[in-house]
Every structure is written in structure tokens, then in C-alpha cells.
N, C-alpha and C positions, 0 to 999 in steps of 0.2 A: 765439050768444054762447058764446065758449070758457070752460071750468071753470079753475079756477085749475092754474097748472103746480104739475107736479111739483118739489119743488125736488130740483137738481141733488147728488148726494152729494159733500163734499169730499173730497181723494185721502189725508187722510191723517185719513177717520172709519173706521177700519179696527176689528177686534176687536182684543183684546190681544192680543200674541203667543204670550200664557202658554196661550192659548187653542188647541185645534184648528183646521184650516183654512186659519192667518195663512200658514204660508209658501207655500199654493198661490194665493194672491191675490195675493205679494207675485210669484210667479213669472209672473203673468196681468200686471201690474203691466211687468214687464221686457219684453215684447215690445211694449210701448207705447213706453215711455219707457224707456232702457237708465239709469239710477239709478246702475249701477257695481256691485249685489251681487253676487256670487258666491259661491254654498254654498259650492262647493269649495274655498274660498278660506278659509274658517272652520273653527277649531279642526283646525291642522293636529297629524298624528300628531306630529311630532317635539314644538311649542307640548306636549304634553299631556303627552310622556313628562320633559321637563325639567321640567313643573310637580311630576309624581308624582315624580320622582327627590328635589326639593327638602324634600318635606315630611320631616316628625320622622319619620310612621311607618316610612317605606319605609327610609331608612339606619339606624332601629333594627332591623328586620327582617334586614335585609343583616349588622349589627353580631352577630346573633343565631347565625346562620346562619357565619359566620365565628370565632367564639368556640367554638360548640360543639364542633364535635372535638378544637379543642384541650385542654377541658378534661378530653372521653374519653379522649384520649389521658391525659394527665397523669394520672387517675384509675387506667387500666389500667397506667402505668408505676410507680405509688406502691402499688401492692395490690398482695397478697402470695399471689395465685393465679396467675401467666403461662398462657399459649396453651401448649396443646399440639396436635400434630399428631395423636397418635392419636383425638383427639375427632372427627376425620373420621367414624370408624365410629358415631357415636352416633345417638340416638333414630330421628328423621322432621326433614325437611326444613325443615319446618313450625316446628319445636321452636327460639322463642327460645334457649334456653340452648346450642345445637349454636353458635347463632353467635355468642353471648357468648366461648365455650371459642375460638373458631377467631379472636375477634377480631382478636388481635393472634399473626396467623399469617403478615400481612403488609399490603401499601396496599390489597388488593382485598379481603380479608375484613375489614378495618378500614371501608373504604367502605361496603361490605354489611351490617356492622351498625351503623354511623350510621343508613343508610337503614329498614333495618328500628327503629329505638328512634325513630324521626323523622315516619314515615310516617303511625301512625300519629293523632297529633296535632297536634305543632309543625307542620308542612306541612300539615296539616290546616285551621289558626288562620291563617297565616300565606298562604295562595292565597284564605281568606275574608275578609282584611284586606284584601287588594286588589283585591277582585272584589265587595265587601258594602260597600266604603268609598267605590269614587268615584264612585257618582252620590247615593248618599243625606249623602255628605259635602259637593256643593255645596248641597241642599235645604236643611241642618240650617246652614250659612252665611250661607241667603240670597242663594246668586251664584247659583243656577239657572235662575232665571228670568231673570237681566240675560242668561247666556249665549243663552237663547232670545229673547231683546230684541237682540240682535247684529243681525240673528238666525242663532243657527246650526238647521239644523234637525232632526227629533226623531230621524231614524232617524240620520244623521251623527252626530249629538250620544254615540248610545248606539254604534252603530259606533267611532269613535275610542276611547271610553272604552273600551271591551271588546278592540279590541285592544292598549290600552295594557295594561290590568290581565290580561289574558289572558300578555300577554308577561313581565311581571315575573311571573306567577305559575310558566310554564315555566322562567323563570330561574332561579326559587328552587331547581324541584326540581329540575336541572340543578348549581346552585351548588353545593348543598350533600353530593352522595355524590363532584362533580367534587374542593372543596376535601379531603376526607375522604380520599382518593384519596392528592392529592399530601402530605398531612399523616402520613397511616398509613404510606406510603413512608419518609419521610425518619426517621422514630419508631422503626417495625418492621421496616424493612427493604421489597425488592421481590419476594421469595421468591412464587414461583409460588402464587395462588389455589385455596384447598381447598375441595371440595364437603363439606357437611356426611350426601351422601351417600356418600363414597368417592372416592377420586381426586382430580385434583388439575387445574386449569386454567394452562396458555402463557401469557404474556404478551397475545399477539393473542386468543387465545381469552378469557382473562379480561376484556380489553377490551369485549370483543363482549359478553360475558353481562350487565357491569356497564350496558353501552346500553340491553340489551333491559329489563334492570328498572329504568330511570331512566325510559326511555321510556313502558312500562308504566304506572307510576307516576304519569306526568306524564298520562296520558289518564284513569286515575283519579281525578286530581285535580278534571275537567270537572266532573262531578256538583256538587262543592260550589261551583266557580267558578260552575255553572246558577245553584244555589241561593241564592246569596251574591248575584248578579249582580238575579234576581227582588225578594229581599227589598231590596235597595237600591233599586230602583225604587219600591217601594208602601212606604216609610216612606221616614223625616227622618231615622232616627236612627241612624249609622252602626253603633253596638254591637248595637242589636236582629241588622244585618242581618246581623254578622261570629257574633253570638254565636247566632242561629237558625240557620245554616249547619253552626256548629261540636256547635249539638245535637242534628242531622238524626246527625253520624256519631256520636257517643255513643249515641243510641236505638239505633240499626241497630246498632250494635256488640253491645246488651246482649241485644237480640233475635236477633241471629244465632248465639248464646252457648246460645240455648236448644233442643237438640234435637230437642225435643217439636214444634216448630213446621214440622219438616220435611212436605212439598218445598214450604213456600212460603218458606221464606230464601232461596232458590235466587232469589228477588226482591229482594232486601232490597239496598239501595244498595252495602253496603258488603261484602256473601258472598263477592266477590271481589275482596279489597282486597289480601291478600297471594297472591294466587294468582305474583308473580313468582318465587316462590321454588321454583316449578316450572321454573325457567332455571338451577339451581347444581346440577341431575343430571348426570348423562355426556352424556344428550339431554337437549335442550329441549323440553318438555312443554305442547304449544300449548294442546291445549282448553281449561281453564279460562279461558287469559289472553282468547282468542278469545269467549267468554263474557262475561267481565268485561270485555272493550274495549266488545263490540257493546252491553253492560246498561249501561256507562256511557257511550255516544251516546246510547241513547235518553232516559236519565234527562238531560243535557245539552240538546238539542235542543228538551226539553219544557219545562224550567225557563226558557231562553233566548225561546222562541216566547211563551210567557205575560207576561216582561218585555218585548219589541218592544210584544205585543200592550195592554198596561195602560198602558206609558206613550205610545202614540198616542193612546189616550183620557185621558187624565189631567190634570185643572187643574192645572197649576201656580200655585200659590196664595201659597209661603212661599218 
């Protein structure tokens, strides 16, 4: 006498999707029966960059970033100190004020000191908006989980997002010493670029310097796009993520501030944030930048590897 059967499992008693797993059952699923899904097919890169282009934040951001020089400019041309050239010879490299004096010396020291008044912070906020905002922004929605109910699946899902928000964040810092650029030109004239070490930068040369500390710049930006990217992952709540990002570089700033702490700054995320200013001598000044690229890979790489790894594990719940 046979025991009772097993009864048969229906094809569609599956776990949730919100769940680990689903999509590798639903891919055991397609070599049975071809259903018609296709990953690849789901949330394509362009689908994502049109959705982020539309939102408020991203054209306030852009509005931000386009206003600002103008209003430097306008500031610098209503005040009652002008650029002078012999401030070439002044302090160290390093020294805000060398590039306040040289501002309006022309489009590339007007560039160069947006960049530097900007780097700091505003770029700062603004690559952790969009690197902190868009995965913990569809959680705090609620579309998170229908996205993964598509289903699209979890490493595509965070793949796409991060080169979307990766992309508008190199844009930003790109945008913004780019507009400065053509804004301090047409203001201050095109007068050849001055080191606030001595001397003075070509045309082409000027070019080239302004690439290497936008570039710079934009690899140090990683660290917080890591940080931004993590924190949106493991919360809901888009401002935790934008505004733990933006207080990683505040700490490190006030920590690398203190000299007693030496040689362990020489770790501190942010020891080499302005090390670009090692590119406005007669030579270009690799080490530090070579330091601070390779300190901000690893601090990238680590941040990024920890959000793959949490949201593989992660209920999606809300």
C-alpha cells in the first residue's frame, strides 16, 4: 500500500521576490518554460537616467551649479579689491587667499577658484544627493520592492542606479569649474593662467592643468559617492543617507585640522582632498595626488563592496 503523495508544488508558490533567491528560481524557471523574462531587459540605463534627470532634486542641483559663478563673478566685479597679478608671488599653494587675489586674473584662475570654494562642500552635498538618494529614495516611496516584483534583479537593480548616480555626480564636478571657465572668460577676460606659485600658464597648458584638478577631484569625489551609495542601501531615508555622507567629510576635515594626530591623517578620507593644487607649480606634483587617488579607491571599493554585499542579504520589506 502506497503512503499518500506528495502533493505537487504550484508554479507560481514561489517566495516573494522581495526575498533572496526569487530571481535564481525564476531563471531555473526559464529553461523550462521560456515565460518571455529577460533581466537584461529591465531597468534599462537610459529608463533610469530620464527618471533621475526629471526629478526636482537633480535640475535644482544643475540650477545650483549654474548660478553659482555667476553670482562670484558679479560679487568679484562689485567689490572694491580687483585681481592683481603680482599676488602670483604670495604665501604657498595651498593658501586660499593666493587664489581669491588671482581670481579674477582671468577664465582659468576664476575656474580654479570656484573649484577650490566648491569642493570643498557644495560638491561635497551635491555627488551625496545623488549617490545617498537613489536607492534609499525608492525604499522611503515604496516603489522598491514593485521594482524587484518586475522583477528586475538585485545586483542590475544596484548596477544601473550607480551608474546613473555615478554619472551625474562626474558631471557635476565636470559642470561646474567647465561653466566657471567659460563664465570667468567672458567677465575677466582669457588672459593667460597664473600660478599662485610664480609664473604663468598658455592657453593649452592651462587647459591641461584645469583637467588634471577636475579630474582629481572627480576621483575624490568616490569616497563619498562609496559612502552615500552604502548608507542608501541600509536605510529608507534619503537625508540620513546624503547627510551621513556629508558628515564623514566634516569629521575628517576637523580631524585632519589637528596636527597632534600625525602620521595617522595621512589616513583620514579627506588628507588629500586638496592635494590638486599641487598641478598650479611650473611642475606638476604627482605624489600626493597618486596617494590621494590610490586612498580614495580603496576607501570606494570598500564602501561599494559592503552595499553589493547588504543589499544581497536584505528583506526588502517597505
Amino acid at each position: 500500500m502506497t503512503g499518500p503523495s506528495t502533493p505537487t508544488p504550484r508554479p507560481d508558490a514561489h517566495p516573494a521576490p522581495t526575498r533572496r533567491g526569487v530571481h535564481d528560481k525564476l531563471m531555473q524557471l526559464e529553461a523550462v518554460h521560456d515565460n518571455g523574462f529577460r533581466p537584461e531587459r529591465t531597468l534599462r540605463v537610459r529608463v533610469e537616467f530620464a527618471r533621475q534627470l526629471r526629478r526636482r532634486r537633480t535640475q535644482l542641483a544643475g540650477l545650483v551649479l549654474l548660478v553659482l559663478p555667476l553670482v562670484i563673478a558679479l560679487a568679484f566685479k562689485v567689490s572694491s579689491q580687483p585681481g592683481s597679478s603680482g599676488a602670483s608671488q604670495g604665501p604657498s599653494s595651498r593658501s586660499g587667499s593666493a587664489l581669491v587675489t588671482l581670481a579674477t586674473a582671468g577664465a582659468t584662475n576664476f575656474a580654479l577658484f570656484v573649484e577650490f570654494a566648491s569642493a570643498g562642500f557644495l560638491l561635497v552635498v551635491i555627488v551625496a544627493l545623488f549617490c545617498g538618494d537613489t536607492v534609499a529614495s525608492e525604499a522611503s516611496w515604496s516603489s522598491l520592492r514593485y521594482l524587484l516584483a518586475i522583477p528586475v534583479p538585485r545586483p542590475r537593480l544596484l548596477r544601473q542606479k550607480l551608474i546613473v548616480a555615478l554619472s551625474l555626480s562626474v558631471g557635476a564636478n565636470f559642470l561646474l569649474p567647465g561653466w566657471s571657465y567659460l563664465v570667468g572668460g567672458i567677465v575677466f577676460g582669457w588672459a593667460p593662467g597664473q600660478s599662485p606659485l610664480g609664473g604663468a600658464f598658455t592657453g593649452t597648458v592651462a587647459i591641461e592643468r584645469l583637467l588634471i584638478v577636475v579630474s582629481y577631484a572627480s576621483i575624490q569625489s568616490l569616497l563619498v559617492a562609496g559612502l552615500a551609495f552604502l548608507l542608501s542601501v541600509l536605510t529608507d531615508a534619503p537625508l540620513g543617507a546624503v547627510g551621513g555622507a556629508t558628515m564623514l567629510v566634516v569629521v575628517s576635515n576637523i580631524l585632519d585640522s589637528i596636527t597632534a594626530l600625525d602620521p595617522y591623517r595621512l589616513a583620514l578620507p579627506t588628507h588629500f582632498q586638496y592635494s590638486w593644487l599641487d598641478a598650479l607649480g611650473p611642475d606638476v606634483a604627482w605624489d600626493d595626488m597618486m596617494r590621494g587617488t590610490g586612498l580614495a579607491l580603496v576607501y570606494a571599493s570598500v564602501f561599494f563592496a559592503l552595499a553589493w554585499w547588504r543589499f544581497q542579504r536584505k528583506d526588502i520589506v517597505s
